[in-house]
Structures are given as C-alpha cells and as structure tokens.
N, C-alpha and C positions, 0 to 999 in steps of 0.2 A: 724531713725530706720534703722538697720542694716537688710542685708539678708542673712543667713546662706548659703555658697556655696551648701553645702548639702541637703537644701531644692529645689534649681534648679536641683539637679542632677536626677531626674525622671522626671521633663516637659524633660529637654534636651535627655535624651535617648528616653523619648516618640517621640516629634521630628522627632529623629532620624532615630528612626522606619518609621516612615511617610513617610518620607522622601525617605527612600531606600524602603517601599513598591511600590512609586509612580515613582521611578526609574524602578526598576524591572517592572513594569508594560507597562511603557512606551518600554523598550527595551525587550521585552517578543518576542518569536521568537516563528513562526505556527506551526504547527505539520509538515507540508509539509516543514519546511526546516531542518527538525533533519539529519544529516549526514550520508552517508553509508559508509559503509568501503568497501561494493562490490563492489563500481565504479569501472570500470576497469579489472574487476577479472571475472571468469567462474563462468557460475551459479552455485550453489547449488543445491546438490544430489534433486529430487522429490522422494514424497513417495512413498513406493511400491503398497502401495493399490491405488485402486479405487474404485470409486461410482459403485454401482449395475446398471448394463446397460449401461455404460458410456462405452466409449473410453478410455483404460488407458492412461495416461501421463506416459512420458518414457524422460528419460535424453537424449537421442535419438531425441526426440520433439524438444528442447531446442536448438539444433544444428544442423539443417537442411538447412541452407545453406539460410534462411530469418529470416527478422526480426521478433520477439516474443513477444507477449504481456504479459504476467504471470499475473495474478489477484487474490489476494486470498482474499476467502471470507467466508460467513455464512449467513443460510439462517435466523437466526437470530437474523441479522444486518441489522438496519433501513437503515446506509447511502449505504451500499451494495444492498440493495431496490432498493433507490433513483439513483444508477449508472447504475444498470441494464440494462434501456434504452440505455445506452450512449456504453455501452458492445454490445448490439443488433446491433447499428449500425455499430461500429467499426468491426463486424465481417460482418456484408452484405456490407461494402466495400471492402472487403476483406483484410484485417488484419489477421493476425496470432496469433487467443487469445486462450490463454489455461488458465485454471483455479485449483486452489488448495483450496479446501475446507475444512476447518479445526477449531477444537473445535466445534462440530456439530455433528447431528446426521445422521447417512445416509439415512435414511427414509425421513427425514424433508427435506434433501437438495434434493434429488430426487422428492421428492411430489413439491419444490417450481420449480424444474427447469420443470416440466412435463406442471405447470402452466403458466409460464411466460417466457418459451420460453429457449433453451439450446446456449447460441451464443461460446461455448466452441468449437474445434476439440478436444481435449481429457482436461480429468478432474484427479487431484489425490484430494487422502482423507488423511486427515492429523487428527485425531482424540482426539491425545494427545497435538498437535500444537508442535510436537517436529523438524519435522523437518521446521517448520516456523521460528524457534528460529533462526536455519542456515541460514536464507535469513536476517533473522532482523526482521521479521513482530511482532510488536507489539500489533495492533490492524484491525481488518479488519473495511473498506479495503484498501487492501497494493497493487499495480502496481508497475514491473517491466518492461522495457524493455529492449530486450536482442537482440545483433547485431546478425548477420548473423550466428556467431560463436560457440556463446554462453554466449559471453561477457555481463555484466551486465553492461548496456551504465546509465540507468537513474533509480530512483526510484522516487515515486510517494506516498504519505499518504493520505489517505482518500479518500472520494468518487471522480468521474470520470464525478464533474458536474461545472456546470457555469462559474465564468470568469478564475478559476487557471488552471479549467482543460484545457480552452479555450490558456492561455498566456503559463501557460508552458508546461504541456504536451502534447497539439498538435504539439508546435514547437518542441518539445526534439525527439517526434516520426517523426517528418520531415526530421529532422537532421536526425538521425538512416535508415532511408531507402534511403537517399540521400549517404549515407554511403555505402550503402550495394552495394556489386559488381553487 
C-alpha cells in the first residue's frame, strides 16, 4: 500500500505548528525586557495637569541636579497595589520618586493615595494616557530612571517587587546614583 504525499501534508504542517509554537515559547522574552528607545535620551515632556491637592510635577522635577524615579501608575492596577510598598520605602530612604498617574480617575487616585499613603514629591495626571504614549508606557506599572540631568538611564515594566526588582532594578538605581555628581 502506497501513501499519497498529500495525505501527510496536514500531519506535517500540524507538526510544524507544534513545533514553532513550542519554539516561540521557549524563547518568549518578559515584558521587563521589551526595549526603549529612551535610553540615553532626555525625558519626556510631563503633563500639564495635576492631581487635586497634589504637588504638580514639572519638567523642572525631572532635572534637578539628582537622580529621579518616574513611576506611572493607576489606582486601578492590582500590580501598582502590590509595588506601592516597595514606592513607600523607596521614598523614606530617600529617593527622588515622582509619579504620573494616568488612564484613571482623579477622585479614585486621590481617594487611594489619602489611603495608603502619598510616597510621591510631586504627581502629574495623565487622563488620556497621551502623554505616556511619549515615555513608551504601555501598561501600568511602568518605572523610569532618570540621571541627574534628566537623562532616561533605565526603564523598568511592571511592578517594583521580588527578585527582578531585587537583581535589576536595585542595581540599575545603584549605578545611576553612583553616577550622579
């Protein structure tokens, strides 16, 4: 008995498929290593607005002669929840964290930060997420750190917990202040 070529030709592309799913999977890259184009470059404008009762953020913040945390977030975003902590302490050691808040409501993000604590010096509000588009921020939450200058040294995706935040981004902010004049 003979086998028509044609009859193997759907196992073989099935296969195939399998095969390049199980590829793709294996070499599938984190969200924390999608690339910036910032590196290297001055931040990006902040919004004009601000949170009700907040400290505006000001382009001015961004270049003040220390290193800068930029955090953008929403108050409802679970993994922006979950970093919250990790924000509190980063600013009671004193770190330089400013925050952009954005896709969100300014009620909501005021009511969560009244609750669980402000670890910002100034806050912008970002409503339409337009000007997040300019940083790259795709989802919150997004961290930047910005040199002395203004320079955009690193970026960060996702929350600001356990061991990435622990291997890279403690070191990446070590570096940046060992930098700084």
């Amino acid at each position: 008995m003979r086998i028509k070529p044609l009859l193997l030709l759907p196992w073989v592309i099935f296969i195939g498929l399998i095969g390049l799913a199980a590829g793709m999977m294996m070499q599938e890259r984190s969200r924390n290593e999608l690339p910036s184009t910032l590196i290297g470059q001055p931040a990006p404008r902040v919004p004009a607005e601000g949170l009700p009762g907040r400290t505006l953020l000001t382009d001015a913040d961004l270049r003040a002669g220390e290193v800068t945390i930029v955090n953008f977030w929403a108050s409802w975003c679970p993994p922006c929840r979950a970093e919250h902590p990790t924000l509190t302490d980063l600013a009671a050691q004193g770190h330089r964290l400013v925050g952009v808040n954005f896709r969100d409501r300014a009620d909501n993000a005021g009511t969560y930060l009244a609750g669980a604590g402000d670890p910002f010096l100034a806050q912008g509000y970002d409503p339409s997420g337009r000007v997040s588009i300019d940083w790259g921020v795709t989802a919150p939450p997004e961290t930047f750190i910005l040199g002395a200058d203004g320079t955009v040294l690193f970026r960060f995706v996702g929350p600001l917990i356990g061991s990435d935040y622990e291997q890279r981004f403690l070191p990446a902010l070590a570096a940046a202040a060992n930098a700084a004049p």
